[in-house]
Every structure is written in C-alpha cells, then in structure tokens.
N, C-alpha and C positions, 0 to 999 in steps of 0.2 A: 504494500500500500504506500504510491508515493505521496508525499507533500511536500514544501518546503518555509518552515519556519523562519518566520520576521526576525532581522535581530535585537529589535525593540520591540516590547509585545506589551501591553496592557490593557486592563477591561475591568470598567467601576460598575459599582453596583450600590447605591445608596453613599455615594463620595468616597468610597475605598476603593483602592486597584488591588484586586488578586489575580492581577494576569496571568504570573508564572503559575500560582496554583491551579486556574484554568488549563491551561498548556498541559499541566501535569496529569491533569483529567482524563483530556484530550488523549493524549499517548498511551496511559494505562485504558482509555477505555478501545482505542484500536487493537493494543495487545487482547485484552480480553475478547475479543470478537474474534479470533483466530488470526488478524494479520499481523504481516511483519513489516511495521513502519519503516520507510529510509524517508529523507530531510534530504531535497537538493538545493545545496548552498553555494555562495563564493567559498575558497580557503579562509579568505578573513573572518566572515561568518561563519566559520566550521569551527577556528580558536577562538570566537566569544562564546560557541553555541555545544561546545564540545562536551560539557558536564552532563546534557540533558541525557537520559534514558532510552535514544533510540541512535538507530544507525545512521550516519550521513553518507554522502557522496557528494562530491566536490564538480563544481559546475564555473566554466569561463564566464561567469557574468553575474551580477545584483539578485535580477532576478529571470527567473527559467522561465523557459520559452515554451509551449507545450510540448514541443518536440522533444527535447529535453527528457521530459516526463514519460516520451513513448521508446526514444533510443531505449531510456533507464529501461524500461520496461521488460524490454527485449532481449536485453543483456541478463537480465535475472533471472532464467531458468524456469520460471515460474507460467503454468500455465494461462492463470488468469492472474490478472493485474488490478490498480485501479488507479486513480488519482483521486486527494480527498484535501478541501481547503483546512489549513492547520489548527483553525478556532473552532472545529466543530470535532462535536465527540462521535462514536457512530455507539450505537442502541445493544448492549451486549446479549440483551433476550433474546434477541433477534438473530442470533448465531448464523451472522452474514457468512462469511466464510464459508463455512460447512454448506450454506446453501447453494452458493455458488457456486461453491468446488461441484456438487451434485446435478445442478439446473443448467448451470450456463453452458452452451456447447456452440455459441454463435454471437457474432456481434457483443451489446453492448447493452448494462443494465442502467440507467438514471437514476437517481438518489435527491428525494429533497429534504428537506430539514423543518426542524419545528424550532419557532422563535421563542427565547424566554426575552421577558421584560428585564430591563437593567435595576429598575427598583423594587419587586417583589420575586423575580426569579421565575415567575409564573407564565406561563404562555400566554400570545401576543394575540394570535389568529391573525396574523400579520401577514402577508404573501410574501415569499421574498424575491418574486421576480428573477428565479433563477433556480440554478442547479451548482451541488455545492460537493458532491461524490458522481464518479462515473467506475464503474468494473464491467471490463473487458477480456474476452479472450486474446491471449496475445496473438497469436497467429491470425486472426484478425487484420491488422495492421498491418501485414504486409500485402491488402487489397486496398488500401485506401490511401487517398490524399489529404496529405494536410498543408496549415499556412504558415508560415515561420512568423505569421503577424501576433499568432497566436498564443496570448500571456496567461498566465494563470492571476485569477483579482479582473481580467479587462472582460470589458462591456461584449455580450453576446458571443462569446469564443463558447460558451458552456451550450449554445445553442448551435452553434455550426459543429461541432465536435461529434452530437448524435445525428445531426442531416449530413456531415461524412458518411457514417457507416451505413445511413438509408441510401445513399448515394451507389455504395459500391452493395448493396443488395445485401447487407448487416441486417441482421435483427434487432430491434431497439425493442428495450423492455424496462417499466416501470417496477418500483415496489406497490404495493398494496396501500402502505402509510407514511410518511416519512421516515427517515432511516438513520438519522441525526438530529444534535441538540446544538442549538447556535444560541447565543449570547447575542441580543441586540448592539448596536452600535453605528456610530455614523459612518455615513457612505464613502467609500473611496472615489467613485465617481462623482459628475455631475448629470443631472438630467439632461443639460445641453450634448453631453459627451454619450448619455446612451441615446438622444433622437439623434443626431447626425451620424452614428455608426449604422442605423435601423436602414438606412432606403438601400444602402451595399447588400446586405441580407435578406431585402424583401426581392431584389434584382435577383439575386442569384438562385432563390428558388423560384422564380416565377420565370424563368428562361432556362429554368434545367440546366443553369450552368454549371460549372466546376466550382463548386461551393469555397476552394481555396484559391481562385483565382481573382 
C-alpha cells in the first residue's frame, strides 16, 4: 500500500494538533488491514521522516508523480497494489486485504472515505468530492496509459486514474460503504483551480480520447 507522507503534518481538533498521533493511526490502522505501507519521499524527507513505523523508498523529487506510485508498484512483487492518501486510516473490520487478495482478479477497486468533524470527531455527511484509496491488480498496468501530469493531492487525477482503466477495458469497482476515516480540514486546492482543470476532463471523455493526452 503506497502513500507518501508530508514532512510537516498537522491536524487540530478543538485548538490542539495531534497530527503525529493521527499519522500514527493512520499506519497502524493500514498494518492492521493486512497491508504493507511504503512512504514515497525525497532523501531529505526520508532523514526527517525516518523514525516513523513504516517502510520508505526514496523518490527524485518533493512530491511523487502518480507514476511514481505505479513504477513502485510494479517493482514490488506484489500482486495487487494500491495507493492511499496519508491522513486517512483505512477501516480494519473490513479486512480489505484479505478481500482483495480473494475478489480482485481485474482492473481496479475505488475507495471513498467518511468525514469526521475537527470539533467533535463525529461525522460530517460531508461529500468529499473525491476519491482518497484506489487497489489494483498490478499487471493491470501494463495495458494502460497514464499522465506524468499526474500528482497525488491535485485536482481530478483521482478521476482520470479509474476512466484509464475503463479506457483500456479494466474493470472498475466500488466498495459497498466507505473504506476510510478522514479528519476534516482545509483544502489544498482552490475552487478556481478544480473549474479550470474540469473542461480538459469533460473533453477527453466526451471525444473518447486518450484520457492522458
């Protein structure tokens, strides 16, 4: 299970930050679900980040590109993969792992998340306009295209990512209920910055194009 950890991280909840004890969450709750987290970092981020409890691997740049995420991928031996953003926990009942290692035989699963509030912890019913975990077969990948525009955090990549694999005649498949817990917080983006990326993406399916072109 890849991610890659911020090297500044924080997350208040009633004027206290327990970011790192979140993060902390975060890790042991993907250990417990069966995966085995790796962190793609700089080097520099790998000696401020190097005490945490999961595996790194060292990346030319700030921050990983998706491709990044799918090289890693590929290199790991591992049948099925996933990417999963670093502030969310994933749901240990729900013994993803074990399901997937059994169900998935094609393409690609999506994963959404359930919001807690920052002031009571409680859930939001909040949309979150996205998608925040993907698990895939890896062999997979080597029928599909992708964009090197493609960041993990930016605007609508978590959306072109699953119309790739419908592209190249992937199966896409949802969970049932959410599959993660997300800590509310403020946007990385700007609204300006998700409408001006939308009309590339409404283009590209609606002309059947090469969704990374």
């Amino acid at each position: 299970l890849f991610t890659s950890i911020p090297p500044k991280w924080s997350r208040s909840s009633n004027g206290r930050n327990f970011g790192p004890a979140w993060l902390q969450l975060c890790i042991s709750s993907w250990k417990a679900s069966g995966f085995r987290p790796i962190s793609l970092n700089s080097a520099a981020e790998i000696e401020g980040l190097g005490t945490l409890p999961i595996e790194f691997q060292p990346i030319p740049r700030a921050r990983p590109l998706i491709t990044d995420f799918l090289d890693a991928a590929k290199r790991s031996g591992s049948r099925i993969a996933g990417i999963v953003n670093a502030d969310c926990m994933t749901i240990p009942m729900l013994n993803l792992a074990t399901a997937l290692e059994d169900l998935l035989d094609n393409g690609v699963v999506i994963v959404e998340r359930l919001n807690l509030s920052q002031e009571d912890l409680r859930p939001t019913g909040q949309h979150c306009y996205g998608f925040d975990a993907f698990f895939f077969t890896v062999d997979s990948l080597e029928k599909i295209h992708w964009s090197e525009d493609w960041k993990i955090g930016s605007v609508w990549w978590d959306y072109c990512f699953p119309f790739a694999f419908s592209a190249a005649s992937q199966k896409i498949r949802t969970l049932p209920s959410p599959g993660l817990i997300h800590l509310d917080h403020e946007k990385r983006w700007s609204q300006d910055e998700w409408r001006s990326a939308l009309p590339k993406l409404i283009s590209a399916v609606e002309g059947n194009a090469a969704l990374y072109e």
